[in-house]
C-alpha positions, 0 to 999 in steps of 0.5 A: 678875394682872388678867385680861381685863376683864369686862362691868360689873354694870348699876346703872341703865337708863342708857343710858350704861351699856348702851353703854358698850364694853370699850377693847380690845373695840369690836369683840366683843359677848358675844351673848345665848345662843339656844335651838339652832336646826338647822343651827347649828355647835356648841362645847363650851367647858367645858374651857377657862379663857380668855375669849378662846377664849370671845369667838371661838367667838362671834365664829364664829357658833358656838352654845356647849354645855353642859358635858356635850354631848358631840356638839358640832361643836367642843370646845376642852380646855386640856390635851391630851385622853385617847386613848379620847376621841378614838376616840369621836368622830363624824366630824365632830366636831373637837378641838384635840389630837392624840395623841402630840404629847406625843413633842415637848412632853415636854422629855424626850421632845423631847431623846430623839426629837431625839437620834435624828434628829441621828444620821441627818441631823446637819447638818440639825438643828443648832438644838437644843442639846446635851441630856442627859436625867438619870439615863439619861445622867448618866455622858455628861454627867459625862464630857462635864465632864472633857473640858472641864476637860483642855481648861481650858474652861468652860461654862454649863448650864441645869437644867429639869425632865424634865417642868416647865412655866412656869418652874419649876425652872429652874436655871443651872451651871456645875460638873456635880459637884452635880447628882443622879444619879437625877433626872428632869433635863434638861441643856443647854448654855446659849446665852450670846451671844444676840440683844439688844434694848435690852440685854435677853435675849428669845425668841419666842412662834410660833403654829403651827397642824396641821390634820391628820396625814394628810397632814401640814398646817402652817400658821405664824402671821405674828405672835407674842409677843416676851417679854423678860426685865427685868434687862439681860443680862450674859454669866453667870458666878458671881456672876449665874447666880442672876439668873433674870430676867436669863438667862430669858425666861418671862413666867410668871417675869418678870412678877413682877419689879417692873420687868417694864413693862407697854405697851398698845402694840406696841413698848414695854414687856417684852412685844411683837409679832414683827410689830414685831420684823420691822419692828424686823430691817427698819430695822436692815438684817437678812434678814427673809426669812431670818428667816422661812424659817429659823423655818419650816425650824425648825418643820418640821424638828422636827414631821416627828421627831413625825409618826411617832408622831403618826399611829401614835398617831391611827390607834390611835384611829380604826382605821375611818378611811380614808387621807386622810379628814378630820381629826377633830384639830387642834392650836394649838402654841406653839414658844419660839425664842431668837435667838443674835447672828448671828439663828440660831434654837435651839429652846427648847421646845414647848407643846401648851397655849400660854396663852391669857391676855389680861393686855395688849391685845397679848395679846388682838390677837395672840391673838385672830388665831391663834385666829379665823383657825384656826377659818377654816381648819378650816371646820367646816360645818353640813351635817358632821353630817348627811352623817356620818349618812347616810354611816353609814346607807349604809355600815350597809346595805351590811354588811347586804345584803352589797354589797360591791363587790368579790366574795370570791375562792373558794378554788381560783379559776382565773388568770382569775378571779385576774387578774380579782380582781386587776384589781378590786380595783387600780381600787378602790384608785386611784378610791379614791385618787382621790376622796382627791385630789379632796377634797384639792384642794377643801380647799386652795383653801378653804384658800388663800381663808381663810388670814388672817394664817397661811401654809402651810409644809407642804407647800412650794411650792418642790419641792425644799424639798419633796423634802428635807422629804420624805426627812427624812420617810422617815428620821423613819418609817424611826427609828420602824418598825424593828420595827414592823407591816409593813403600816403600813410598806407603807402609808406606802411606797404610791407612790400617795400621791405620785401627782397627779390625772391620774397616777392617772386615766392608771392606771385607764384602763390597768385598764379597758384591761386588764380588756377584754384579759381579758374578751376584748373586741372593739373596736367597727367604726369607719368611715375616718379623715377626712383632716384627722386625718392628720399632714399635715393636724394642723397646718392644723386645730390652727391654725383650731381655736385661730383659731376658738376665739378668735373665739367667745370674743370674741363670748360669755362663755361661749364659752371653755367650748365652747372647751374642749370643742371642743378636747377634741372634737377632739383624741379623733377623733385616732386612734392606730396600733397598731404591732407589731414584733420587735427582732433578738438582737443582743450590744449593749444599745443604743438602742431603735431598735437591736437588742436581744434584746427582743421589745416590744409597742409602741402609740403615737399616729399622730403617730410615723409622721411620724418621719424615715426614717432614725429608721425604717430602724433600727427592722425590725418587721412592722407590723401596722396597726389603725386605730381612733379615739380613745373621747370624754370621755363613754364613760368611766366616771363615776370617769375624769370629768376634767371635775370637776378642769377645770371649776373653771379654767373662766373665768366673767365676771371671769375673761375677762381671765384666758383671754384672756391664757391664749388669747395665751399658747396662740397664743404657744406655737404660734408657737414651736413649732420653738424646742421641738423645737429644745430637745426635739432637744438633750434627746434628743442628752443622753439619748443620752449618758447612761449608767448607771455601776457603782460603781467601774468606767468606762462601757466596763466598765459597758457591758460588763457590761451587755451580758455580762447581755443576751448571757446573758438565759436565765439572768438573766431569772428572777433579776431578775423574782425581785429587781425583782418580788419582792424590792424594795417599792414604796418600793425599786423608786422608789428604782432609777428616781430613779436616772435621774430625779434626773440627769434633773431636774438637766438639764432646767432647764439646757436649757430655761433654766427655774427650775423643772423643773415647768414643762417639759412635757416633763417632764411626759411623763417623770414619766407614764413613770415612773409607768406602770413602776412600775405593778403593782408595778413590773410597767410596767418588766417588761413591757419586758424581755419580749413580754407585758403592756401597754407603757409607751407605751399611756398615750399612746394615750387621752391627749387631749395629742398627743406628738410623734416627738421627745417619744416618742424621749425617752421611749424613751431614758428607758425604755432607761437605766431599763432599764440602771440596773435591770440595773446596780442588780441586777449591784451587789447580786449581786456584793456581796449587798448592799441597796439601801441603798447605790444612790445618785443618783451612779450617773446620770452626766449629760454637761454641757450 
């Protein structure tokens, strides 16, 4: 078939001649290969066959290689690439493939794996058909047969080769009697009600694009191939299941019928665009948004039942590289869909080394977009290479020198060197995190300013699209781990992974604030608080700050950063008041301004004095007050800078219109402020009259239990330290307080009447809770069951965000019903020595609102 055309052989000095410009190809001019010059991005494109990828490299401004460069920026293979290749490359250096995606584009790796994750979550991948994998399932299959003849029903199969390719091989049945045993086959029921077009059975070429793994990142082109088979299609039977051009759609297979049209156009001939087809559904009435949503449902369904392997496989090859680092791999997937008539989309197969031919200009248009837009979003940049060296000279230095910055613990250390140690390495591990995040987000709006024609598909936006995408992610490494390393497990359970920029930066403050407890520490002496700082007087300040702020930035630019940063200025001299308080043993767990048998270390802003006296004369304590004022931005340490994340949202000339509408909606905010307490208050009365229900018992019987675990708390108190602190992981321990936050979430948007539960701030303050009790393994929720440790409410007290009485009230109701459903969740277990495998969310029973 004839290929991309070449650049013609020049005769003469024609001028003519030396302009003379491919149809198709105006556009792209082959440049002449200079000699390498430094900081020039390099490709190494000896292992491909197709041109286009060729003409896009130097379209890039990429300089190509010789064959044996083995150091180049990029390398480009057609087939998939051997595991020890991988683990020798730079960190800088990219490839176009992963390890083990072989797991989903093997026909009978896919059926395997697919077959494993319809048995956990059936109803979630019903768009693959029905599979057999010969000769291990052959007696299945035989079996399946007779069932269909004692029902007198008949259905087509089709036959493809275990691991076949282009065609090949690819056979129809309708009698299972002749098909060989021992056969490395693939048997599938054959979808005979497709969707039509012009009478002609089609499928769907959709270009996927991976670009790393950890975390998983995929992006769906916006256009595709629509390949239609050549002979009209007529449901089979057995005079035309031998009519491979009628029940197939391969181009491979097609292109050799002699009415297989060939158009340079979009919508005619036997091959066409999806972007025409989506214009095509558009006119004829159909969802296209549906469309849409349902192909990426499909493909991120089916790479999810591959991520596990994926990883396990990338991080055999790179065992140095760190959680979260660049990805040295990325993957170009071509995924087959067949439409039936009601537009539900079936996964055919997966290709890891899709064609890259350009026998028709369509070929070359949609094509040479995948490919150029990929390349944007890797973005490969010049300076790669020379930070990957010196980042290895200094990592070689400090292995020399021995500087490690965290000491070896001795044998035979005392608890405060341990808890020291301990300290140490925990805020480590969260700068770590946090340097991971930070680069994360620098990378997604590179991402979103070069995204081309391709669209993110995971992660979502929408959150709960992500949180289900994210519990079928836990089924998928939940399959593959059984048996596995547990550290593997433990690392993809770490809760930190979940964890937002500012979640972690509000952890490491509690580290540094627990590190000055064990160092023993003394605050430094601080003068009176001025008088505007005190609750009277917040308001009145708030507002001329907010009136000041909008003057200045009216007169300058530049101002909306001295905005900031007064703002900032202003809320650190709040100060905080240190409250110290015993709670009474009473035989009710109740509210946590009634009594309760816990003693509790509670720190909370100044803002909670000004709570109602009623809500105080429940609450006896002897309150022990030390005044102190809040640390500025600068006395924190550079790894708590927030002010990286900050600046970026900065408004800088253009955006002056931005911050002025962002300033009118501050202003609008504070104006209804009494609406926001109102809905704050209606969220209190709700959690209030929440309770935490055992399975199979009333709330009566629940409290009653309850409070029979308080009543006898000397003998409980060791075995639930041993189950929450010992016996749960992190991933479990999460488990236990969705509980609570799940009922929470369902809630929420019910109150405020908002569309996404993100949007509240109360919400907001909520998810911090959640993150400080399970803080040190779980240690944050411990911590409120006895008088020792740091309570959750210390997150509040460096916080530059001013929480009110009402906000705080909430938050204490939601560490009681925690505190409740821990306790219920350990009740259960006991009693039925069960796992934790059976706590669900229908543990919460919310009231309507």
């Amino acid at each position: 078939m004839p290929s991309l055309p070449q650049e013609r052989v020049i005769q003469g000095p024609s001028p003519l001649d030396l302009n003379t410009e491919l149809p198709y190809q105006s556009t792209m001019k082959r440049k002449i290969r200079k000699k390498k010059k430094k900081g020039t991005i390099t490709a190494n494109v000896a292992g491909t066959k197709f041109e286009i990828v060729r003409l896009v490299i130097d379209e890039m401004g990429f300089m190509k290689t010789p064959d044996e460069d083995e150091t180049s920026n990029l390398i480009w293979c057609d087939s998939a690439v051997q595991q020890e290749k991988i683990a020798e490359l730079q960190n800088y250096q990219r490839i176009n493939h992963f390890p083990g995606m072989g797991e989903i584009c093997r026909k009978d790796f896919l059926a395997r794996n697919m077959t494993k994750m319809i048995k956990s979550r059936p109803l979630d991948y019903t768009f693959v058909p029905r599979t057999w994998i010969f000769p291990a399932e052959y007696t299945q299959f035989q079996n399946y047969m007779k069932e269909l003849k004692k029902k007198r029903k008949q259905k087509t199969f089709i036959v493809k080769p275990a691991n076949g390719a282009m065609g090949h091989g690819i056979s129809l049945i309708r009698n299972g009697d002749k098909l060989p045993s021992q056969d490395h086959l693939i048997v599938q029921e054959y979808i005979e009600k497709p969707f039509l077009m012009e009478g002609y059975k089609f499928d769907l070429r959709i270009y996927i694009l991976i670009t790393s793994c950890d975390p998983l990142k995929i992006f769906l082109y916006h256009d595709g191939l629509v390949r239609m088979g050549t002979e009209k299609y007529i449901p089979p039977n057995e005079s035309n299941l031998t009519q491979l051009y009628m029940h197939l759609t391969n181009y491979s297979v097609n292109k050799h019928n002699e009415r297989f049209e060939r158009d340079e156009t979009e919508n005619k001939g036997s091959k066409r665009s999806i972007k025409w087809f989506t214009e095509f559904l558009q006119a004829n009435q159909h969802d296209v948004a549906k469309f849409w949503s349902d192909i990426s449902e499909l493909v991120v369904k089916t790479l999810i039942v591959a991520e596990p392997h994926v990883l396990h496989a990338y991080r055999m090859c790179r065992p140095g590289q760190p959680p979260g680092s660049e990805s040295v791999c990325f993957e170009v997937l071509g995924f087959d869909i067949l439409l039936d008539r009601k537009l539900k989309p079936w996964l055919l197969e997966i290709n890891r080394a899709p064609s890259f031919g350009t026998d028709q200009k369509i070929d070359y248009d949609v094509k040479r977009g995948v490919l150029l837009n990929a390349l944007k979003l890797l973005n490969i940049r010049t300076s790669d290479k020379r930070r990957n060296l010196a980042k290895q000279k200094a990592e070689a230095q400090r292995r020399l020198y021995g500087q490690n910055s965290i000491k070896r613990l001795l044998p035979g250390s005392s608890d405060w060197e341990q808890q020291r140690h301990q300290l140490e390495r925990r805020k480590e591990e969260l700068k770590e995190r946090l340097a991971q995040v930070r680069k994360q987000i620098l990378k997604e709006e590179h991402e979103n300013r070069h995204m081309g024609n391709y669209r993110r598909i995971y992660p979502p936006e929408d959150k709960t699209l992500l949180e289900k995408y994210e519990n079928l992610l836990a089924v998928a490494f939940q399959t593959f781990l059984s048996g596995r390393a547990a550290l593997f497990q433990r690392e993809l359970n770490n809760p930190l992974k979940r964890m937002k920029e500012e979640d972690i930066l509000d952890l490491l403050e509690q580290c540094e604030i627990d590190d000055e407890k064990l160092m023993g520490k003394t605050a430094k002496p601080r003068g009176p608080k001025p008088l505007s700082s005190m609750p009277e007087s917040t308001e009145m300040m708030k507002r001329q700050k907010y009136c000041s702020s909008e003057s200045s930035y009216d007169s300058s630019s530049s101002s909306s950063e001295s905005d900031g940063s007064g703002k900032e200025e202003y809320e650190n001299k709040r100060g905080e008041k240190q409250v110290t308080y015993d709670l009474k043993q009473s035989s009710h767990y109740k509210l946590i301004q009634q009594s309760s048998s816990i003693r509790r270390s509670v720190s909370c802003p100044r803002s909670i004095s000004s709570q109602s006296p009623s809500s105080a004369d429940n609450r006896p304590f002897s309150a022990q007050q030390m005044i102190a004022s809040r640390p500025t931005s600068g006395s924190r340490s550079h790894s708590l800078n927030r002010a990286s994340s900050y600046m970026r949202h900065l408004p800088h000339g253009s955006d002056a219109s931005s911050a002025n509408s962002q300033m009118s909606e501050s202003l609008r905010q504070l104006r209804t402020k009494e609406q926001e307490d109102h809905l704050t208050s209606q969220t209190l009365f709700v959690l209030k009259d929440m309770k935490i229900r055992f399975p199979g018992k009333s709330d009566a019987e629940s409290l009653l239990l309850i409070e029979d675990i308080i009543d006898n708390w000397k003998y409980h108190k060791t075995k639930v330290a041993s189950y929450w602190l010992i016996k749960l992981d992190s991933a479990k321990q999460r488990k236990v307080l969705d509980i609570v936050k799940t009922s929470v979430r369902t809630i929420l948007p019910r109150i405020w009447k908002v569309p996404d539960v993100e949007e509240v701030n109360l919400y907001r303050i909520f998810n911090r809770v959640f993150n400080r009790l399970l803080w040190s393994h779980g240690q944050g929720l411990w911590n409120c069951f006895c008088d020792s440790g740091s309570s959750w409410e210390s997150i509040f007290s460096k916080s530059p965000e001013v929480v009110t009485p009402l906000q705080l009230q909430c938050c204490q109701r939601l560490v009681e019903l925690c505190k409740q459903c821990l306790l219920v969740v350990y009740k259960y277990t006991t009693d039925t020595r069960g796992s934790l495998s059976g706590v669900g969310t229908d543990w919460g029973n919310s009231r309507d609102v």
